[in-house]
N, C-alpha and C positions, 0 to 999 in steps of 0.2 A: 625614369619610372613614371610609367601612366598612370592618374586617377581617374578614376570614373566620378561621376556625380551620383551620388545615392539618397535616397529620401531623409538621412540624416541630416542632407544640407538644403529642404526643403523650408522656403521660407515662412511658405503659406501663403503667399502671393503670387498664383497663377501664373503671370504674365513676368513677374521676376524669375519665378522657377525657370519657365521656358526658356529667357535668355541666358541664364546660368548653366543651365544645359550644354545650349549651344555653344555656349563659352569655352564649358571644357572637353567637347566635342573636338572644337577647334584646334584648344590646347594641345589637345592628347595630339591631332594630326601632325600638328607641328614636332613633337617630340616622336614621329615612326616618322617624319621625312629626316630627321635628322640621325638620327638610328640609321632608316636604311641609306643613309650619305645621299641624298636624291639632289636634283642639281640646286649650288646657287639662287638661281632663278627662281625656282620653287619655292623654296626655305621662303626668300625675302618675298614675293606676292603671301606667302602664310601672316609673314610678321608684318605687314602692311595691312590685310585683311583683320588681325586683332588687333593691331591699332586701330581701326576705324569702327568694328564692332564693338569695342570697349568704350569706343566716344558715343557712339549710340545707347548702348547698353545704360552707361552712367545719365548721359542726358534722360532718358525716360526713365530712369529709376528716382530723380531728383524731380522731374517733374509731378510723378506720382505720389513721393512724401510730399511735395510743395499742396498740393490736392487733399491730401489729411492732415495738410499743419502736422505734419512731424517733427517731434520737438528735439531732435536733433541730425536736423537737416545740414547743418553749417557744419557740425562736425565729420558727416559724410561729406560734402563736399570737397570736404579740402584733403580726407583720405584718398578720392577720385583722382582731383588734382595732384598731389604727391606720386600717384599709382603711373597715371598716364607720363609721367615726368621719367616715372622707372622706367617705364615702357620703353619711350623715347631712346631712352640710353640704351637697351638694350640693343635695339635698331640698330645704333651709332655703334656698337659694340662689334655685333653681327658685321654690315659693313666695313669697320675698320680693319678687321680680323683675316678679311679678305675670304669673306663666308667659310669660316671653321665651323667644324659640326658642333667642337666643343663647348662653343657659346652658346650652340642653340640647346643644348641639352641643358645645358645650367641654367641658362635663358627661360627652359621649361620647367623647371623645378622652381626658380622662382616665382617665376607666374601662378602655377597651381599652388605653390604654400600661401603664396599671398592671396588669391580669390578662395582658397577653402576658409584660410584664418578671419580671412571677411564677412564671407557667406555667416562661420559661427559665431563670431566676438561681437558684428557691426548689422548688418543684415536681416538674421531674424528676429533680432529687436521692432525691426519695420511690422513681420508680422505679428508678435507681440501688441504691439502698438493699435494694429487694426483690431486682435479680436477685443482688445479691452474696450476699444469705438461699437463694439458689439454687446456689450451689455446692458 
């Protein structure tokens, strides 16, 4: 099941929305290459490609609280960290499975319940945070 990203999960930070975006841009591809059974090969350059945009994505979202002393940076962090750890295993998962579609499909529903749950519990706290720096 595909989500889209909708202005619900708007953080209010420009440059986070866009990457959020693209996040579940990605996501969603990866859950029709697995749907439509597309090869192996594919699948894993997807789940390499969100590996490494989830490393960027986090690095410049921490940089960015680190820039407004957000006063709960460390707790994001170590969300990031746990996340990319999921990740990880998902990879190892996919792999070991001997590229099953079934993993990427669950693989993908993980993924989007955890960046929606984030975006609203963790996330637009950040924007919160900036417009109160606005008054």
């Amino acid at each position: 099941m595909a989500i889209e990203w909708n202005e619900s999960l708007s953080v209010g930070v420009n440059s986070i929305d866009e990457q959020h975006k693209e996040w579940f841009k990605k996501a969603n591809e990866l859950f029709e290459a697995g749907k439509q059974g597309k090869a192996k090969e594919h699948i894993a350059q997807m789940l390499e490609f969100l590996d490494s945009y989830t490393k960027f994505h986090f690095s410049d979202e921490e940089r960015y609280m680190r820039s407004i002393n957000y006063p709960l940076l460390d707790e994001q962090i170590k969300m990031h960290t746990d996340f990319i750890a999921q990740l990880k295993k998902l990879k190892e998962d996919y792999e070991n499975s001997g590229g099953n579609v079934l993993v990427v499909l669950n693989a993908n529903q993980i993924i989007l319940n955890w960046l929606t749950g984030h975006i609203i519990r963790h996330d637009k706290k950040i924007g919160e945070y900036v417009r109160s720096l606005d008054k």
